[in-house]
Structures are given as C-alpha cells and as structure tokens.
N, C-alpha and C positions, 0 to 999 in steps of 0.2 A: 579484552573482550571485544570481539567482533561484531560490530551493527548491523542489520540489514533491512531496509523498509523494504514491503514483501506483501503479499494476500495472502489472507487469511481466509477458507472458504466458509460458506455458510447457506442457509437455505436447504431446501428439501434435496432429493434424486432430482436429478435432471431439470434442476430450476437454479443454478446455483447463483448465490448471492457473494458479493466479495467486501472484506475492508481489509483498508489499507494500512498497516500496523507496522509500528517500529520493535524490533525484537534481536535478541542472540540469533547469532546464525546459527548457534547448536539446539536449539531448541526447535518444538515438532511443529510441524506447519499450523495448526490446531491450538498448538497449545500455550503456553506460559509466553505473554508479551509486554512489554514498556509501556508502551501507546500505542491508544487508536486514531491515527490523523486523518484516516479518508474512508470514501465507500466508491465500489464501483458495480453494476450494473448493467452486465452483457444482455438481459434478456428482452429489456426494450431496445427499441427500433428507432433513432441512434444509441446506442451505448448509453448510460446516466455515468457520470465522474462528480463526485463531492470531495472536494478537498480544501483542508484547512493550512494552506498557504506560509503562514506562516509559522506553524510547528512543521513544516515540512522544511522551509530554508534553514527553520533551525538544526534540525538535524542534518542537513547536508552538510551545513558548515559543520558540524562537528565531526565529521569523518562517518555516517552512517551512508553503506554503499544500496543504492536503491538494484531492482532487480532487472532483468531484460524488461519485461511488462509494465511494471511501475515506473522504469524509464521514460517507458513511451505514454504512461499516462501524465506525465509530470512537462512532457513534452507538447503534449493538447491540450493541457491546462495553461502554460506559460512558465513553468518551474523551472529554471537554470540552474548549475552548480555556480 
C-alpha cells in the first residue's frame, strides 16, 4: 500500500479550506483517510499552516511520500525527510 500525505479540500465555492491528511494513494481526494496531521489556509493574507510536527516526521520516516504542495508546506514549516 502506497502512502501519500496530500490535501484534502474543504470549505464552501470559492473559499476553499485545506487539511492535511495521510491516506492510500488510491483513494479519492475527498474521501476515506488515516490521519489528519495538518490544516492549511490560502484565503488569509499570509497563508495560515498548522501542523502537527511530529505525526508528520512520523510518517515520513515510514515511507509516506508527501505531495508537490505539501512539500513546500512542510518546507515553511521546518519539516525535513
């Protein structure tokens, strides 16, 4: 089984809300996940990033491949592999 930490969207039209969840990579963006490690927050002014640090190194260590975006948020946060 394939890992992949990824957003999961939420929030109304045109407001979107984000977390950050560990899931199958077969599974629908929406839908069925592990955990919820983080939240992110495009629509203030700077960005908002909440992340729980360490369920996040945990899963890296274990072979869960984060996504383009969640890289780069894990990258503003201070998150290394």
């Amino acid at each position: 089984m394939a890992v992949k930490i990824r957003l999961r969207r939420m929030g109304q039209k045109k407001a979107p809300y984000y977390r950050i969840i560990v899931a199958d990579s077969k599974a629908p963006r929406d839908g069925k996940f592990i955990e919820e490690i983080g939240t992110y927050d495009p629509n203030t002014d700077p960005s908002t990033f909440k992340v729980n640090e360490e369920a996040a190194k945990k899963w890296l260590s274990n072979g869960a491949q984060p996504t383009e975006i969640v890289s780069k948020i894990f990258k503003i946060v201070g998150i290394t592999k």
